[in-house]
Residue frames as a rotation matrix with the C-alpha (Angstrom) as fourth column:
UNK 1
0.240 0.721 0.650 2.57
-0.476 -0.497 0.726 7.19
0.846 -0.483 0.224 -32.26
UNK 2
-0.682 -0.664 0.308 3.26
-0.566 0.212 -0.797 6.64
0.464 -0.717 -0.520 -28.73
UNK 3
-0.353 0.653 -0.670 1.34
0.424 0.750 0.508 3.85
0.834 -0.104 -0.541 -26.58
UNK 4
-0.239 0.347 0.907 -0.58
-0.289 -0.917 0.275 5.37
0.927 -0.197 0.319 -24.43
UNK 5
-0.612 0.115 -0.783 -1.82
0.579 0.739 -0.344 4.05
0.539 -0.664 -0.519 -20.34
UNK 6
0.777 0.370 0.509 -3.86
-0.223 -0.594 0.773 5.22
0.589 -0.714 -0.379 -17.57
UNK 7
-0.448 -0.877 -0.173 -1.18
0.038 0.175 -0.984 5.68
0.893 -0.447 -0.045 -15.08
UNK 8
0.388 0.344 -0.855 -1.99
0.844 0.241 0.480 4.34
0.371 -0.908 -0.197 -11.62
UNK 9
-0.217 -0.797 -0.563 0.71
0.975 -0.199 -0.094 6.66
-0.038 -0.570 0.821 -10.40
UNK 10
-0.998 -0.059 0.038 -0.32
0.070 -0.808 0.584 9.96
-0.004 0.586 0.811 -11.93
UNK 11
-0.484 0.822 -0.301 -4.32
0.126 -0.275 -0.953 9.32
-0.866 -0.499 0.029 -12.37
UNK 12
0.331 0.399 -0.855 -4.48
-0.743 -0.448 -0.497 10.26
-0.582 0.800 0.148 -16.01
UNK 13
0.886 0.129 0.446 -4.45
0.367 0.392 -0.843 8.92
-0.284 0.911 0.300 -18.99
UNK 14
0.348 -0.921 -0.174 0.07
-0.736 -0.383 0.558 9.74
-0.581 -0.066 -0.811 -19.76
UNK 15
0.225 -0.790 -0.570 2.68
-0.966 -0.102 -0.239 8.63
0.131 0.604 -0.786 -22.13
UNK 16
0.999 -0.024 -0.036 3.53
0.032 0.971 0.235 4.38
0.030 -0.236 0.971 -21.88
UNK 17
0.260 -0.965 0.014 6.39
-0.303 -0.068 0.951 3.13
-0.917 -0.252 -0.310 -21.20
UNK 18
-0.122 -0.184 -0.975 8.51
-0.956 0.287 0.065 1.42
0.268 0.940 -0.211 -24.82
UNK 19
-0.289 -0.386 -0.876 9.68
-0.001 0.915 -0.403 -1.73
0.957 -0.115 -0.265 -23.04
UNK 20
0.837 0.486 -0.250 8.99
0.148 0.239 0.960 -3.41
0.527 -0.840 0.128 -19.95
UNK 21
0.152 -0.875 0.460 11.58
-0.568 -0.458 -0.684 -2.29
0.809 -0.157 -0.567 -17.62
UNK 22
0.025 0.332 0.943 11.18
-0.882 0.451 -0.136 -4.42
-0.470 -0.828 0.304 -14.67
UNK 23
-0.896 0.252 -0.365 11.31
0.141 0.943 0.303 -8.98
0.420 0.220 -0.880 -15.19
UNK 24
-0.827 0.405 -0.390 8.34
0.559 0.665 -0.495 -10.78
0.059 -0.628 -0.776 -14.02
UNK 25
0.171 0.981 0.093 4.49
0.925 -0.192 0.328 -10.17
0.340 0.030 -0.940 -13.33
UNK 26
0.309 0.377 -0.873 5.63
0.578 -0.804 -0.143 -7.02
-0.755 -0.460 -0.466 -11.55
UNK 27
-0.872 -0.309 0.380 7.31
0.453 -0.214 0.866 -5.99
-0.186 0.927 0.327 -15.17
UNK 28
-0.618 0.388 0.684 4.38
0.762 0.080 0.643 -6.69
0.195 0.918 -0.345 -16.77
UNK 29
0.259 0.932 -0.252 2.01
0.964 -0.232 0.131 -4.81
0.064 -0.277 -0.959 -14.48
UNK 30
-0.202 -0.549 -0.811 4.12
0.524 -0.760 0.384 -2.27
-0.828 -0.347 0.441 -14.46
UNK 31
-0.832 -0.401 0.384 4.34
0.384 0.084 0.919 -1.94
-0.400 0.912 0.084 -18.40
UNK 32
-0.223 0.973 0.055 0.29
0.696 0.119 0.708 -1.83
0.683 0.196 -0.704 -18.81
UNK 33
0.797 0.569 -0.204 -0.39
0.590 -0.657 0.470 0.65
0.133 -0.495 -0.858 -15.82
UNK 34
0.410 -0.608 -0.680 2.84
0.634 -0.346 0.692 3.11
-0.656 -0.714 0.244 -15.36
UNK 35
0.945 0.317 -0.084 3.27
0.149 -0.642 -0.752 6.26
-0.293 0.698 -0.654 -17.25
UNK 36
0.324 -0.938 0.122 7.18
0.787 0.196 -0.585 7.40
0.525 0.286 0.802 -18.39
UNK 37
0.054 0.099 0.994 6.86
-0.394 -0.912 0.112 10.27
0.917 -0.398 -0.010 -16.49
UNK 38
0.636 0.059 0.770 6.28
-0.771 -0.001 0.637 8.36
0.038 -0.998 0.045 -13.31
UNK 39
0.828 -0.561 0.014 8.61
0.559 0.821 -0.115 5.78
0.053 0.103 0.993 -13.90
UNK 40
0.041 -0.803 0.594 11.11
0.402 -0.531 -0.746 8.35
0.915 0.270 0.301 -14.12
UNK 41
0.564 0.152 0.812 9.65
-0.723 -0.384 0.574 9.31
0.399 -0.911 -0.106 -10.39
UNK 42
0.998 -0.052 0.043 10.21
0.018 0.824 0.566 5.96
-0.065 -0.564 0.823 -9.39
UNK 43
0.475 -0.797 0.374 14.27
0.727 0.116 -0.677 5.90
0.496 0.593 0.634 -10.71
UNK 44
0.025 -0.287 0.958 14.52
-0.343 -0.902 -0.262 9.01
0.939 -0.322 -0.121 -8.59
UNK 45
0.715 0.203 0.669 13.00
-0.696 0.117 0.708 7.78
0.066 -0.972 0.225 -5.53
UNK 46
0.890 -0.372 -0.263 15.20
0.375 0.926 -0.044 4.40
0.260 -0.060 0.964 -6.13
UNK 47
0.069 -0.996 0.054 18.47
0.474 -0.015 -0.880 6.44
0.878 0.086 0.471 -6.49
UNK 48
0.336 0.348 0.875 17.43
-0.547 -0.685 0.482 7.94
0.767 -0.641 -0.040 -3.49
UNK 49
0.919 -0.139 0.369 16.87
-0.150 0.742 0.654 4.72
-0.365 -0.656 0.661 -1.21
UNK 50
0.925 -0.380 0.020 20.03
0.149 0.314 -0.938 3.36
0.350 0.870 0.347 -2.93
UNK 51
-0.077 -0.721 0.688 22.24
0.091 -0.693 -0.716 5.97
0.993 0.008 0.119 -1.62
UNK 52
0.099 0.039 0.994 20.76
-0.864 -0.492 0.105 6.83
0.493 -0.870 -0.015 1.55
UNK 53
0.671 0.118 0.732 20.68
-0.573 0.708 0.412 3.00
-0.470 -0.696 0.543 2.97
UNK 54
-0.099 -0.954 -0.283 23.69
-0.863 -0.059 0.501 2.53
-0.495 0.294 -0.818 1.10
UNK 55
0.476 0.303 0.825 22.41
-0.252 0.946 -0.202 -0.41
-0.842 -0.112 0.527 -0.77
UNK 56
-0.705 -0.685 0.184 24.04
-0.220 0.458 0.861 -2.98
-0.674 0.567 -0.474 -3.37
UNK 57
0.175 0.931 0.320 21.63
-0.854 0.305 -0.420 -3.97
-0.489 -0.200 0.849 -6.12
UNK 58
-0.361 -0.143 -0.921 23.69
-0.283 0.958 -0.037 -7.36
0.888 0.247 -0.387 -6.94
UNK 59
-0.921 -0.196 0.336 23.09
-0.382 0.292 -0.877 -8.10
0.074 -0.936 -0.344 -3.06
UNK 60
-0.578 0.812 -0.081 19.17
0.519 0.443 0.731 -10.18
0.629 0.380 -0.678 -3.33
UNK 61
-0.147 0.637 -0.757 18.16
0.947 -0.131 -0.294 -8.82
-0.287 -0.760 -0.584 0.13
UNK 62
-0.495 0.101 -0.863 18.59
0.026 -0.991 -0.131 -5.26
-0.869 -0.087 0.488 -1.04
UNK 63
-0.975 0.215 0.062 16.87
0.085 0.101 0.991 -6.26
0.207 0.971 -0.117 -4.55
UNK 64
-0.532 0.619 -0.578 14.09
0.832 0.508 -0.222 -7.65
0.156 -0.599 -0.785 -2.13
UNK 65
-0.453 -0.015 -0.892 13.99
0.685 -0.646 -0.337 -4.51
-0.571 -0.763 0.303 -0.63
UNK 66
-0.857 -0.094 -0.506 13.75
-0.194 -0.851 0.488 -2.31
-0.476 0.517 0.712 -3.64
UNK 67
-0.646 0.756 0.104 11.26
0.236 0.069 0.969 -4.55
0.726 0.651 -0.223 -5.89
UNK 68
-0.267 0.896 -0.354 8.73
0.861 0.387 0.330 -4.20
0.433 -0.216 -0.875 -2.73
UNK 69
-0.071 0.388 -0.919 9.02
0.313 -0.866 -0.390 -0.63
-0.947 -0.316 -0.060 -2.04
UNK 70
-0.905 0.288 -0.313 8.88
-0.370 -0.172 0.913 -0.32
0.209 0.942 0.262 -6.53
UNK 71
-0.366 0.930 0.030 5.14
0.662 0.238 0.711 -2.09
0.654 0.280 -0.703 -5.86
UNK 72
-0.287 0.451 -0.845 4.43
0.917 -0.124 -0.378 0.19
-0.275 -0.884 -0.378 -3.07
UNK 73
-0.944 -0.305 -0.128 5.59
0.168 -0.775 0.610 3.20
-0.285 0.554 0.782 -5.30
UNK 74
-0.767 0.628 -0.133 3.03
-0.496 -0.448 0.744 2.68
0.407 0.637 0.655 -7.73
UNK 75
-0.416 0.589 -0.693 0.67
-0.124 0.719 0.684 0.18
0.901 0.370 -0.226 -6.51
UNK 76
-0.229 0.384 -0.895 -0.41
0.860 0.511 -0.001 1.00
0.457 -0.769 -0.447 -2.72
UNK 77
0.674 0.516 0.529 -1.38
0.380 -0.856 0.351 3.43
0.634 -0.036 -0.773 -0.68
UNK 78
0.739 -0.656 -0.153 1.37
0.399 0.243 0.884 2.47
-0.543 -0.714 0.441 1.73
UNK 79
0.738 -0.631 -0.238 4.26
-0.674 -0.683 -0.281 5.47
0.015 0.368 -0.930 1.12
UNK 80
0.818 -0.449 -0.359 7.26
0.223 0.823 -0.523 3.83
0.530 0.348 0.773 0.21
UNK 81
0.417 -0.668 -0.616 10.86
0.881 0.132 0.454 4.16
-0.222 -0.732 0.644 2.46
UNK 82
0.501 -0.673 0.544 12.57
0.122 -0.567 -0.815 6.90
0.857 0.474 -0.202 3.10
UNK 83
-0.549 -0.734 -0.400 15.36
0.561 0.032 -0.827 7.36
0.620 -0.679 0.394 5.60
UNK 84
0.461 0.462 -0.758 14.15
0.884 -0.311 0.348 8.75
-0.075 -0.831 -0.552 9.09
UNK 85
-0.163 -0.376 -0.912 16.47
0.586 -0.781 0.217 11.83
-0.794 -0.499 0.348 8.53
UNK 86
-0.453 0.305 0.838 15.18
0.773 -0.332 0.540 12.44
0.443 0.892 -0.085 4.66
UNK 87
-0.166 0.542 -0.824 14.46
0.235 -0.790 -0.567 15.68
-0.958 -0.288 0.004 3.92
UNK 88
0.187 -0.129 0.974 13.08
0.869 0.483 -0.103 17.01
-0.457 0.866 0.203 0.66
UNK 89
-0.894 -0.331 0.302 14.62
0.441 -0.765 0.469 19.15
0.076 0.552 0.830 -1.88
UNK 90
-0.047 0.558 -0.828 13.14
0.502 -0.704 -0.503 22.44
-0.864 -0.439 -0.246 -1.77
């Protein structure tokens, strides 16, 4: 049987992740509130930023970057980055 969460990200009650995907308290908080379904948003939105702002993620400042727009993702109200010329798929 799968483990089950309220997903912050989603609103409902959705699918858990298996494993913590993420180190560290934001891991954990992740792990306990973040459906697979949105996690699988988040991975999108990352390869997104990634690409468009051409980032490294051995480089710390661009790690930086990512883990605090991955808490904004799920965990603010504050939209996370996208490029000033982003448009979205249609």
């Amino acid at each position: 049987m799968s483990r089950m969460v309220n997903c912050v990200k989603l609103g409902k009650e959705a699918e858990g992740l298996e494993r913590m995907t993420y180190p560290g308290d934001l891991g954990k908080r992740i792990f306990e509130n973040v459906s697979k379904e949105a996690w699988g948003g988040w991975v999108q939105h990352q390869t997104m930023l990634i690409n468009e702002y051409r980032l490294s993620p051995i480089d710390p400042e661009h790690r930086k970057f990512l883990e605090a727009e991955m808490d904004k993702f799920f965990f603010s109200d504050e939209a996370s980055a996208k490029p000033d010329d982003y448009v979205a798929p249609k």
